[in-house]
C-alpha positions in Angstrom: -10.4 12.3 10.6 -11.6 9.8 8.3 -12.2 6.2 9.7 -10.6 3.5 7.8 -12.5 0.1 7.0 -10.9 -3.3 6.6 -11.6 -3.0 3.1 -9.7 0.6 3.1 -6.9 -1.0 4.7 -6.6 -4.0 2.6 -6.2 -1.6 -0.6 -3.5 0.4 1.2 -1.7 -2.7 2.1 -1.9 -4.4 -1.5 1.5 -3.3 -2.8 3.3 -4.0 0.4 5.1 -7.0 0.5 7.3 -6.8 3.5 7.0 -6.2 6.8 8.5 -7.4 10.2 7.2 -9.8 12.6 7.8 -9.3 16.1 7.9 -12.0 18.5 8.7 -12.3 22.5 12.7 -13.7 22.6 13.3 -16.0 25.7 13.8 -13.6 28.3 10.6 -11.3 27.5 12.6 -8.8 24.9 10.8 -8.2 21.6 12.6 -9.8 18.5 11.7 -8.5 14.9 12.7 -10.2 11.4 11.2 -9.3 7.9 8.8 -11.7 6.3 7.1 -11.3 3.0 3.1 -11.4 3.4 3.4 -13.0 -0.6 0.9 -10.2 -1.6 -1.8 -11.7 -0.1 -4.2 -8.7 1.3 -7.3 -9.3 0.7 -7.2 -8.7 4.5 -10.4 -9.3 6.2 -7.6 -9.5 9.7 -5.8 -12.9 9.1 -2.5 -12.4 7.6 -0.3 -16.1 6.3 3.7 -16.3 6.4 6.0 -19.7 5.4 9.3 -20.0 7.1 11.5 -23.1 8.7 10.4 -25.3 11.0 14.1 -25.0 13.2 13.7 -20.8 12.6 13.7 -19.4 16.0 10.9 -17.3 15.9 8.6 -21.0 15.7 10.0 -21.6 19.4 9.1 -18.2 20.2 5.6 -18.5 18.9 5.1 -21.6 21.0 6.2 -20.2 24.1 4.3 -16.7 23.4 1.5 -16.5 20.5 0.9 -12.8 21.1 3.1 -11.2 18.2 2.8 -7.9 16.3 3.2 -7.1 12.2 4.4 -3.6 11.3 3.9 -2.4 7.6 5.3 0.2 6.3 4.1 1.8 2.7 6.1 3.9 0.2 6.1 7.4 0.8 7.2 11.0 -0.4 7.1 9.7 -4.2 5.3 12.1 -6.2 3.3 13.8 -3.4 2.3 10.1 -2.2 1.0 10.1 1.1 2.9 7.8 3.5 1.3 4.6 5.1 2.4 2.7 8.0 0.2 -0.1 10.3 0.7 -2.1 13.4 -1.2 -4.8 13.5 -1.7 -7.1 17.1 -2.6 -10.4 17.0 -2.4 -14.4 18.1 -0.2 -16.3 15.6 -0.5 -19.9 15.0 1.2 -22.6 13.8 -0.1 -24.6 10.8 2.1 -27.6 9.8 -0.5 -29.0 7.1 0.3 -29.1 3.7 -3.0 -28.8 2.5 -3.4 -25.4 4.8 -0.4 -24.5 2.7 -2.0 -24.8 -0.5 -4.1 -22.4 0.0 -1.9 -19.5 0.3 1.3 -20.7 -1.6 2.3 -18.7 -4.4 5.0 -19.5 -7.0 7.1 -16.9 -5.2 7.9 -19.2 -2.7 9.6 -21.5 -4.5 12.6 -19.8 -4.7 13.3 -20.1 -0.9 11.0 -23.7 -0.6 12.3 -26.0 -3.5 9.6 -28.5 -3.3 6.7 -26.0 -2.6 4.7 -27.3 0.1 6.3 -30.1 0.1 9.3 -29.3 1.2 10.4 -30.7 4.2 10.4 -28.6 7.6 8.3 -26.2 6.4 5.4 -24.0 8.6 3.4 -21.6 7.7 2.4 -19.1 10.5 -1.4 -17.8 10.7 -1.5 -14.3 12.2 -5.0 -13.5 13.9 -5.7 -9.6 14.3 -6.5 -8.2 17.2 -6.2 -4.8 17.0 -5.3 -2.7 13.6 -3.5 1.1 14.4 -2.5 3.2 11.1 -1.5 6.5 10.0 -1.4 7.7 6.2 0.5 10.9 6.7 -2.8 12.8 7.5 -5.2 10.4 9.5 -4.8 7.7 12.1 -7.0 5.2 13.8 -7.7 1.8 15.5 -9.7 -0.8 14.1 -10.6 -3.8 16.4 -11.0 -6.6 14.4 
């Protein structure tokens, strides 16, 4: 089995935009939603999402900050090996705009009319912990 770097897994990521975001939900159960990760994977274990200020998941971050990102590649197309990783980590709240700058793409305009100006925007910082990944063949862990 081949050990994966961070490097490895950034390149594996780089044409997956979705993936789902699992937070704690009031009374302890696990609550998952998609969010798009905007392409952004030059992933050295920090990972950057924008949503509403009022979504419920921001409350649920507050409460809990441990949360967990599961990515899932394309697979089975043309002998393509699949790819799927778990990522654990400490999300954070970031409600500056000029934080936002730095990982707003034009993408996001369609859901944030005023980019990063729009009001009642956050952007949520995801801090790995702990990377787990299988590509069909080999899996492994990477503490980050």
């Amino acid at each position: 089995m081949a050990e994966m770097s961070m490097s490895d897994l950034s390149e594996k990521m780089r044409d997956i935009d979705f993936c789902i975001l699992a937070t704690h939900g009031d009374g302890g159960q696990i609550a998952g939603r998609p969010m798009s990760n905007n392409r952004e994977v030059d992933y050295g274990g920090d990972s950057f999402f924008f949503t509403w200020e009022k979504a419920r998941m921001i409350s649920e971050i507050e409460r809990d900050p441990k949360v967990a990102l599961s990515y899932q590649g394309s697979s089975g197309i043309l002998g393509q090996r699949p790819f799927m990783a778990h990522i654990e980590g400490q999300a954070e709240l970031v409600r500056d705009k000029g934080r936002f700058a730095e990982h707003w793409t034009s993408d996001l305009d369609r859901w944030f009319e005023q980019g990063v100006d729009t009001p009642g925007v956050v952007m949520i910082k995801v801090h790995a912990a702990r990377v787990h990944y299988w590509d069909g063949m080999d899996e492994g862990e990477i503490a980050v």
